[in-house]
C-alpha atoms as an extended CHARMM CRD file, in Angstrom:
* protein
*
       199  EXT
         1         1  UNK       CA             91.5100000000      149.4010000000      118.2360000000  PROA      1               0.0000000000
         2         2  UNK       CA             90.7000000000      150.2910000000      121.6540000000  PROA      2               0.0000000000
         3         3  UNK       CA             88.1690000000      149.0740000000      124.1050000000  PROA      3               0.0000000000
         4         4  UNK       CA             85.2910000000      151.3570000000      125.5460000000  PROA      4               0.0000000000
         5         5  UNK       CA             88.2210000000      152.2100000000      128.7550000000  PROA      5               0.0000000000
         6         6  UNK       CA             90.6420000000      152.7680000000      126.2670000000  PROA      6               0.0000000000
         7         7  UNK       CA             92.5480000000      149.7900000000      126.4260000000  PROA      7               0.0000000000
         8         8  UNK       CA             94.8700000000      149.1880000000      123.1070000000  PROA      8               0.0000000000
         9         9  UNK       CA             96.6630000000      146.4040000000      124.1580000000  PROA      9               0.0000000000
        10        10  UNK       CA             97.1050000000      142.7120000000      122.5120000000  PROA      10              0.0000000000
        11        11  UNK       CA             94.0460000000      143.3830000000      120.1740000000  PROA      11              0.0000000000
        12        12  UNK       CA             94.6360000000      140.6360000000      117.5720000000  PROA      12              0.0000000000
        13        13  UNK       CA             95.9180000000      137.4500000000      119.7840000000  PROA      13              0.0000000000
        14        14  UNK       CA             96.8600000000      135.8330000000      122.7350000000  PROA      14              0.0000000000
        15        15  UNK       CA            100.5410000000      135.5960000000      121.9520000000  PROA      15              0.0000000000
        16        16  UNK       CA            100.8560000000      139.2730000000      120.6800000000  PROA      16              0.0000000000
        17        17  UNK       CA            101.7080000000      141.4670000000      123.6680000000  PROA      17              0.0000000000
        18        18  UNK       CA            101.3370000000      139.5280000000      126.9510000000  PROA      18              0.0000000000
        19        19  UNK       CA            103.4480000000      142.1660000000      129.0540000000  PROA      19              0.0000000000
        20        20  UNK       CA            102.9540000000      143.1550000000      132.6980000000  PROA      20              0.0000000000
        21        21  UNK       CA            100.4550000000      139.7170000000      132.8040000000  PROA      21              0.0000000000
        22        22  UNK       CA             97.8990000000      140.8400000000      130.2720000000  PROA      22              0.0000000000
        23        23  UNK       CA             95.9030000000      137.8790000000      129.9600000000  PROA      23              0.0000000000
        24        24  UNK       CA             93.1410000000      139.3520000000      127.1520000000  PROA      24              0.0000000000
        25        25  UNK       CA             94.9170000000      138.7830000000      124.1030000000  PROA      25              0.0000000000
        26        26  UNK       CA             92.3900000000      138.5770000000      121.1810000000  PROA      26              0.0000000000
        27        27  UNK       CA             89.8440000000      140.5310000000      122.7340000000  PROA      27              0.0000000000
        28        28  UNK       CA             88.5810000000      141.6830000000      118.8980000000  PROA      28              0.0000000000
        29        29  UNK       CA             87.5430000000      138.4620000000      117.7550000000  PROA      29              0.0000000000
        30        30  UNK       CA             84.3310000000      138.0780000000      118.9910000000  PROA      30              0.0000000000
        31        31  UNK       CA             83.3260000000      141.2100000000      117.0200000000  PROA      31              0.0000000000
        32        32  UNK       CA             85.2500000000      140.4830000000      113.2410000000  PROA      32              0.0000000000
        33        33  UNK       CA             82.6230000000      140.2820000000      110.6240000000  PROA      33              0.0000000000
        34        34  UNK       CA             82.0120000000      141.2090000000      107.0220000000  PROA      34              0.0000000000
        35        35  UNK       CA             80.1510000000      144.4300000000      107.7150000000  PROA      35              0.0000000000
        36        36  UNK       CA             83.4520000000      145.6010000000      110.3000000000  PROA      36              0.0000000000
        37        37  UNK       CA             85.8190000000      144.4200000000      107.2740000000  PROA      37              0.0000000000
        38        38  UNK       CA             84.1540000000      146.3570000000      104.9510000000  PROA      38              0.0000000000
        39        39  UNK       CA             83.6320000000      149.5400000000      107.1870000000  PROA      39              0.0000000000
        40        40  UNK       CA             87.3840000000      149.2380000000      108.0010000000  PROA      40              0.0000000000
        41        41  UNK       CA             88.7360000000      149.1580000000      104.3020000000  PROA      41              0.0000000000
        42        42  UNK       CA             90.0670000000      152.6040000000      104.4460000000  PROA      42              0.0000000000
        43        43  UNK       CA             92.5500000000      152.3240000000      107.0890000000  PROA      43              0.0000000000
        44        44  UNK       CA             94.1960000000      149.9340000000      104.4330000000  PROA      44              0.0000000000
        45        45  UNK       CA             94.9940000000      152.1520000000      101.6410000000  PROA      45              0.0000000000
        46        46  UNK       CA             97.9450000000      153.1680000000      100.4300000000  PROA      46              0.0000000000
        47        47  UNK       CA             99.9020000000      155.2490000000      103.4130000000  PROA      47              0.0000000000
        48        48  UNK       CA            103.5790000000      154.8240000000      104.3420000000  PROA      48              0.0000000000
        49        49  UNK       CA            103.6560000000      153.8020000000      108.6650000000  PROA      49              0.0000000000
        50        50  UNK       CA            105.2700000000      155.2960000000      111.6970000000  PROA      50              0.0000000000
        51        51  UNK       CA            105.5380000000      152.0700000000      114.2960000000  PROA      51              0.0000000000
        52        52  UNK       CA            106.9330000000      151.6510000000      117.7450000000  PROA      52              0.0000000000
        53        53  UNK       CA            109.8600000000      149.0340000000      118.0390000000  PROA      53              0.0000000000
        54        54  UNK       CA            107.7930000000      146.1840000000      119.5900000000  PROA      54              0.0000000000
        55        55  UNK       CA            104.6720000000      146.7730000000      117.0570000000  PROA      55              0.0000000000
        56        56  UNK       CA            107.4050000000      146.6780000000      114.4010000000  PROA      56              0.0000000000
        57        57  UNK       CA            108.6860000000      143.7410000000      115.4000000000  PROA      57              0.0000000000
        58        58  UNK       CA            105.4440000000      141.7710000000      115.7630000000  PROA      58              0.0000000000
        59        59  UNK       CA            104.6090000000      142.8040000000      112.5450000000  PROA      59              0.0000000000
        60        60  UNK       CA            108.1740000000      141.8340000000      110.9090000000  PROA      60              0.0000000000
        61        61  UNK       CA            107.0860000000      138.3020000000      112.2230000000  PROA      61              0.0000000000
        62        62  UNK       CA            103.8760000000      137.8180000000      110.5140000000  PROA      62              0.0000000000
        63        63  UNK       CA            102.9500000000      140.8000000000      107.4860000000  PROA      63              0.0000000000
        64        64  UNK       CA            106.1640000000      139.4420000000      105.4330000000  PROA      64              0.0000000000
        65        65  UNK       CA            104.3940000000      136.1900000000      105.1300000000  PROA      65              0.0000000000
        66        66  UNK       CA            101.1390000000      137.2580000000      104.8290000000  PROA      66              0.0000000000
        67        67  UNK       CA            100.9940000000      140.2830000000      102.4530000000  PROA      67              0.0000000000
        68        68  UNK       CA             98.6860000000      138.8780000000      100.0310000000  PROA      68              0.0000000000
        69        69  UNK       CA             95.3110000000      139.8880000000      102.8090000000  PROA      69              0.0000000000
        70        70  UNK       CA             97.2740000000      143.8560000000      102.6030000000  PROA      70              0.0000000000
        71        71  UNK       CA             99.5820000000      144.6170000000      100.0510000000  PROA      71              0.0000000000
        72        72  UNK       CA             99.8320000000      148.3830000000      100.9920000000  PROA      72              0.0000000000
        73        73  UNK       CA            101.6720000000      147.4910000000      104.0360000000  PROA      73              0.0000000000
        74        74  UNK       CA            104.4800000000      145.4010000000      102.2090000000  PROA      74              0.0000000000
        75        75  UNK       CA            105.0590000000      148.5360000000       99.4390000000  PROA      75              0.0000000000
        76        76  UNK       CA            104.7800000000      151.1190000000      102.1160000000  PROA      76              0.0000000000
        77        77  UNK       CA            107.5760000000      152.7430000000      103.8960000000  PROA      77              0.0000000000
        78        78  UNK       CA            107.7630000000      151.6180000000      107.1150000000  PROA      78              0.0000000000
        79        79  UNK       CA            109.3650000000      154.5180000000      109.7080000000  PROA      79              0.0000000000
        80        80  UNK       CA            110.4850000000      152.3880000000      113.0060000000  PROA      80              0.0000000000
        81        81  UNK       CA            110.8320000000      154.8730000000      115.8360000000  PROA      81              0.0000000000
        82        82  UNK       CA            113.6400000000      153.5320000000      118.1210000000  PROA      82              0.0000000000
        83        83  UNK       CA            116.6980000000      154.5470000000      120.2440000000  PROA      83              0.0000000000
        84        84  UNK       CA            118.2690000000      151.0200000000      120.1520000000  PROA      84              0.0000000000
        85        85  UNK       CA            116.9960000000      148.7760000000      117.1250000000  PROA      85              0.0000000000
        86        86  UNK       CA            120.2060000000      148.7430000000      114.4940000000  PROA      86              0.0000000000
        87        87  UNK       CA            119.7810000000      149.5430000000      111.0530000000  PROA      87              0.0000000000
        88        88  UNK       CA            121.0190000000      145.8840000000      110.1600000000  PROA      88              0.0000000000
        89        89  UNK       CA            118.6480000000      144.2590000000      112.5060000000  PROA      89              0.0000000000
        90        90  UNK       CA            117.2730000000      141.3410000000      110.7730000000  PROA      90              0.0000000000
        91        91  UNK       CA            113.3940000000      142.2020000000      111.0750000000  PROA      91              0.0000000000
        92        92  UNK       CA            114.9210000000      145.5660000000      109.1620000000  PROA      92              0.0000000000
        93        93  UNK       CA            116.6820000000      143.9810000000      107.0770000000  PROA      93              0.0000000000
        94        94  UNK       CA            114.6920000000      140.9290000000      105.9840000000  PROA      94              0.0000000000
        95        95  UNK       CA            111.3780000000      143.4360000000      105.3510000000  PROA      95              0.0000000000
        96        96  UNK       CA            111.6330000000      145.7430000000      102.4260000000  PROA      96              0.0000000000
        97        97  UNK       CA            110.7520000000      149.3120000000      102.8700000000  PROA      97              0.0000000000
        98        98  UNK       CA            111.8800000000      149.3000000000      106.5900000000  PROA      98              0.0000000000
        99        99  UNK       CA            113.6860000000      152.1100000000      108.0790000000  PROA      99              0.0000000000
       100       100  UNK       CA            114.7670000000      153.1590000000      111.6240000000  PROA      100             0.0000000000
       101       101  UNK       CA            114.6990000000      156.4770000000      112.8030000000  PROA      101             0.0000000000
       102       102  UNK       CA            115.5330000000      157.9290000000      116.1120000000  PROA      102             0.0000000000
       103       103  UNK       CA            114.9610000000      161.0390000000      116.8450000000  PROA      103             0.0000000000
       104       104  UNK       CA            111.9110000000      163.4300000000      117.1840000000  PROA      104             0.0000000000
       105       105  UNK       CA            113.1480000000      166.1320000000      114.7840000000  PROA      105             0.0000000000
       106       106  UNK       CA            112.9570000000      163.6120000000      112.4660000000  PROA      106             0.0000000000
       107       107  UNK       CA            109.8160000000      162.6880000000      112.5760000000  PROA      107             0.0000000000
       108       108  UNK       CA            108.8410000000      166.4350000000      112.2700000000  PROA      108             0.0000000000
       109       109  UNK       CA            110.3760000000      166.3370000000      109.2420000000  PROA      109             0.0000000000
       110       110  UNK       CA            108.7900000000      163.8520000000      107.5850000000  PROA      110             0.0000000000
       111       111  UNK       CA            105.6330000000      165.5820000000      108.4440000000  PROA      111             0.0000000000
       112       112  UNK       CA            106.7470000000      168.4670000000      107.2640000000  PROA      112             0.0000000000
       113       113  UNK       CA            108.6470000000      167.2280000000      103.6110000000  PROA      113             0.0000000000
       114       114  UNK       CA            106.0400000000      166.7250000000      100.8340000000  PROA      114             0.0000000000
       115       115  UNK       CA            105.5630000000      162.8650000000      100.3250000000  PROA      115             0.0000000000
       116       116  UNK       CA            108.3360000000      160.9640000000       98.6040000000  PROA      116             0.0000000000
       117       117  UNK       CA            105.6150000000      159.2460000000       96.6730000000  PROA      117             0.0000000000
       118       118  UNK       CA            102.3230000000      160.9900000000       96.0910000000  PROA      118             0.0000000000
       119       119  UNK       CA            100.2110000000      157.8250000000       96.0600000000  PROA      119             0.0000000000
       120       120  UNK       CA            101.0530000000      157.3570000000       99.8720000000  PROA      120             0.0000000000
       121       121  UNK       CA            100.4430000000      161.1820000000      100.9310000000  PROA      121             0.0000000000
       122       122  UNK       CA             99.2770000000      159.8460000000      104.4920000000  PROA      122             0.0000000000
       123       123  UNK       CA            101.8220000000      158.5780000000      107.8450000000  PROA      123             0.0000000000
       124       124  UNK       CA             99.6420000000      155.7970000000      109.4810000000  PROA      124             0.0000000000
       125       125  UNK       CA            100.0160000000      154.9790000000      113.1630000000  PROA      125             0.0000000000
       126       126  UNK       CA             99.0720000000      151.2770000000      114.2670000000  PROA      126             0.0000000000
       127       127  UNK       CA             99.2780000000      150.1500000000      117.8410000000  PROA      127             0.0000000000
       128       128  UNK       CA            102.7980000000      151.9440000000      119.2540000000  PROA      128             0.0000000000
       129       129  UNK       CA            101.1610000000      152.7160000000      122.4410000000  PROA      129             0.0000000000
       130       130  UNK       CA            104.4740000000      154.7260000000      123.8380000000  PROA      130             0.0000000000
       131       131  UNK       CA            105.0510000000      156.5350000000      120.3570000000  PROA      131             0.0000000000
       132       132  UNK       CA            101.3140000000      157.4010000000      120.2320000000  PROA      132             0.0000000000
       133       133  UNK       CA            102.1290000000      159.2530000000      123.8770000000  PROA      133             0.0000000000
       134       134  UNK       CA            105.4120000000      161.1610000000      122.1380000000  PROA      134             0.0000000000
       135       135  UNK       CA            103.2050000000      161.8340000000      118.9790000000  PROA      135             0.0000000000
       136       136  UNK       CA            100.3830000000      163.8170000000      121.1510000000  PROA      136             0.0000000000
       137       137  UNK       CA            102.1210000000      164.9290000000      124.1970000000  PROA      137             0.0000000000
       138       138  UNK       CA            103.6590000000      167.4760000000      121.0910000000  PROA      138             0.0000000000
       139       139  UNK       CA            100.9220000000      168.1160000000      119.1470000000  PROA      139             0.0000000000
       140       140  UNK       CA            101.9320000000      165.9740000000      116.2510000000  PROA      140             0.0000000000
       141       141  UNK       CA             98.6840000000      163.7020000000      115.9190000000  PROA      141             0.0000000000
       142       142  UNK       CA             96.4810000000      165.1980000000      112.7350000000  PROA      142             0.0000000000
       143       143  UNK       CA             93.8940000000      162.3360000000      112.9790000000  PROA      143             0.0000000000
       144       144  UNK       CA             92.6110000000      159.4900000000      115.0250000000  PROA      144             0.0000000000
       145       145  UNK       CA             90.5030000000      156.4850000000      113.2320000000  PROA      145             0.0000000000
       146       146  UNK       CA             89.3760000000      154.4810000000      116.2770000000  PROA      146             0.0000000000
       147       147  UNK       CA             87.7120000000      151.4490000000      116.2480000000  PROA      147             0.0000000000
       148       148  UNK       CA             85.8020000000      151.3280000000      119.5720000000  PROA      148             0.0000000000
       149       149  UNK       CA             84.9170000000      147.9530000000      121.1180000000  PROA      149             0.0000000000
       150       150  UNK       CA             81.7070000000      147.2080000000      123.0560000000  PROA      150             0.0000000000
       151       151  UNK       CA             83.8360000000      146.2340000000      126.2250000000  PROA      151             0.0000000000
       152       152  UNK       CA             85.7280000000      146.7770000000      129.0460000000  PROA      152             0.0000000000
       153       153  UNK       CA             88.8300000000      144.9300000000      130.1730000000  PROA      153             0.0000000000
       154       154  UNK       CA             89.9110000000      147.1540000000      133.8560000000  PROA      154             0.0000000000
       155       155  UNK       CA             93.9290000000      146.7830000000      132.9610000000  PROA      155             0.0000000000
       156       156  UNK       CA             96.3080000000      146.4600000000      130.2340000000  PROA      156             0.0000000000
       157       157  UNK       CA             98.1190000000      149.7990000000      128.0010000000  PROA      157             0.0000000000
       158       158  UNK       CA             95.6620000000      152.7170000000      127.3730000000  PROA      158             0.0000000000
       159       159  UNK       CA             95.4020000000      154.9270000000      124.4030000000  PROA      159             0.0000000000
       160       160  UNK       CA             95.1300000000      158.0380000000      126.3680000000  PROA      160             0.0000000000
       161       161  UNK       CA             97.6990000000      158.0340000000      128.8250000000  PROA      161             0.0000000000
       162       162  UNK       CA            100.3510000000      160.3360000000      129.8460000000  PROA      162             0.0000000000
       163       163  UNK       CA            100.8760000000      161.6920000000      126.7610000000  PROA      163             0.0000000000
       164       164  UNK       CA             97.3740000000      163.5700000000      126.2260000000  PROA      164             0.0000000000
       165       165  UNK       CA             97.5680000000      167.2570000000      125.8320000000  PROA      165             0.0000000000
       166       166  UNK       CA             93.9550000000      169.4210000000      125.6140000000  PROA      166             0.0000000000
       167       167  UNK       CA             92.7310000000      169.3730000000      122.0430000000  PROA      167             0.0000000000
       168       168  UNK       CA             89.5400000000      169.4040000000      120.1590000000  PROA      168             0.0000000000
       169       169  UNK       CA             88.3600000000      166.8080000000      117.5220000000  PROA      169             0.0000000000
       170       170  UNK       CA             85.8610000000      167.0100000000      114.7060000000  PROA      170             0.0000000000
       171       171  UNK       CA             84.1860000000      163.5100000000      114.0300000000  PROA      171             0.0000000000
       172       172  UNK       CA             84.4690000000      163.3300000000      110.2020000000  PROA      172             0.0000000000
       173       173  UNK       CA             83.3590000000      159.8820000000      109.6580000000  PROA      173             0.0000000000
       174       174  UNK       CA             81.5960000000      157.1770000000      111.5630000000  PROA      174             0.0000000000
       175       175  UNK       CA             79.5790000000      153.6840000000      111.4680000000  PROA      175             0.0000000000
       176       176  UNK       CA             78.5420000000      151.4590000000      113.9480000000  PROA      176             0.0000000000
       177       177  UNK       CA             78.7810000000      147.5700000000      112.8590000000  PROA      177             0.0000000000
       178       178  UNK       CA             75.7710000000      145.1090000000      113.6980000000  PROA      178             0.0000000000
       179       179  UNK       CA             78.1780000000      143.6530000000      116.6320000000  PROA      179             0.0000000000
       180       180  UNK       CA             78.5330000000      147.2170000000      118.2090000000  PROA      180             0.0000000000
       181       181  UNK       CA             81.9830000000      148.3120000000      117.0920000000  PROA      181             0.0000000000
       182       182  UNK       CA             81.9590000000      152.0370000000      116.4760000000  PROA      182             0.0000000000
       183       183  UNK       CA             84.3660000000      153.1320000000      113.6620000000  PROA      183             0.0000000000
       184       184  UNK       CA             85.1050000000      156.5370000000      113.9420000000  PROA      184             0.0000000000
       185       185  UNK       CA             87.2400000000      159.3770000000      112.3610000000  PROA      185             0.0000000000
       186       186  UNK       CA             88.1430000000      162.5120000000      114.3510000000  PROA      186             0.0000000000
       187       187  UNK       CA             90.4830000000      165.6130000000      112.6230000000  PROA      187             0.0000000000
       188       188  UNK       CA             92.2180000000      168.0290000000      114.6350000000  PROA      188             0.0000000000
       189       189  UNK       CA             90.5060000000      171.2400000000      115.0990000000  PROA      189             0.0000000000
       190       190  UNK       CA             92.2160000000      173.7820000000      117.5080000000  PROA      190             0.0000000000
       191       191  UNK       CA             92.2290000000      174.1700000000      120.8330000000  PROA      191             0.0000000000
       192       192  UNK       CA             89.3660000000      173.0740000000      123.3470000000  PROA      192             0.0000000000
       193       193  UNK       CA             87.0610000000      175.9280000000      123.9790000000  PROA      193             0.0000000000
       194       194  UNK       CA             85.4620000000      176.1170000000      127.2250000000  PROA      194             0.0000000000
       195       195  UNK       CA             81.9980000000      177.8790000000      128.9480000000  PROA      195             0.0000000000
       196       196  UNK       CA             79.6500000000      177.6210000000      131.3660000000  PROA      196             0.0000000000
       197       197  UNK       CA             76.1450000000      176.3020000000      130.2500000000  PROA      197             0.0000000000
       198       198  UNK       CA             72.7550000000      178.2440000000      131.1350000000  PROA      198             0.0000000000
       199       199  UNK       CA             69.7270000000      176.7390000000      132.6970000000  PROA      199             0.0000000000
């Protein structure tokens, strides 16, 4: 979720990440409605998840409780990327499927490894806004599914940040909801090629 300047932060609620004085929590409400839910049902599919620490842990305070609205996300492996969060942490422990991994090469090799369960064949990336920069500033993102808001806020975390590398996209998939939200799918496809147009 990310706002026409590519803001990602505190999508869902005031209280969610209020960091650095970010005042626009919530910012998607205005434009949830039956046509966006259905457009968006894909992204909630079977998948196992590679989170940041604080997206991890605002999600280990609400999904547990709430896993009836996506089930997927309860059965689904959860991969928390993090240098200090202990494997007995309670938000690890007290969440099934939760595990904590530290280290780059090991995210390469779950990339690598076939699945560990071939219904979930996909890693899903939600929010993480300082994994996301890791992720492409190595080449490591296959696939973005943006949802892009009909807004601008002028501050808060960006999607595209210091992490960006040159890379081309293919836009597989797209829909525009009534309320202006465009849902969009872009693949990976080599490197960015380059020319000088003619008049």
């Amino acid at each position: 979720m990310i706002t026409l300047d590519g803001v990602m932060q505190s999508p869902g609620g005031m209280e969610e990440d209020p960091s650095d004085g970010f005042t626009y929590g919530g910012w998607v409400f205005p434009y949830w409605d039956d046509e966006f839910q259905q457009a968006a049902q894909g992204d909630f599919h079977p998948a196992d998840y590679l989170l940041g620490r604080k997206t991890f842990s605002i999600w280990a305070d609400y999904w547990p409780d709430h896993g009836d609205f996506w089930p997927a996300i309860m059965e689904g492996t959860k991969y928390v990327f993090s240098k200090n969060l202990s494997p007995s942490d309670p938000r690890l422990m007290g969440w099934k499927n939760s595990v904590v991994i530290s280290d780059l090469e090991e995210i390469k090799k779950l990339k690598s490894d076939p699945p560990a369960d071939p219904s979930r064949p996909d890693f899903h990336v939600w929010g993480s806004s300082k994994l996301i920069q890791l992720l492409m500033q190595h080449d490591l993102v296959d696939e973005f599914r943006l949802k892009i808001y009909p807004l601008t806020l002028g501050k808060g975390v960006k999607l595209f940040d210091h992490g960006t590398i040159p890379a081309a996209f293919t836009l597989t998939q797209h829909v525009v909801t009534p309320k202006g939200v465009i849902i969009a799918t872009f693949q990976r496809a080599g490197e960015v090629e380059t020319g000088t147009m003619g008049v």
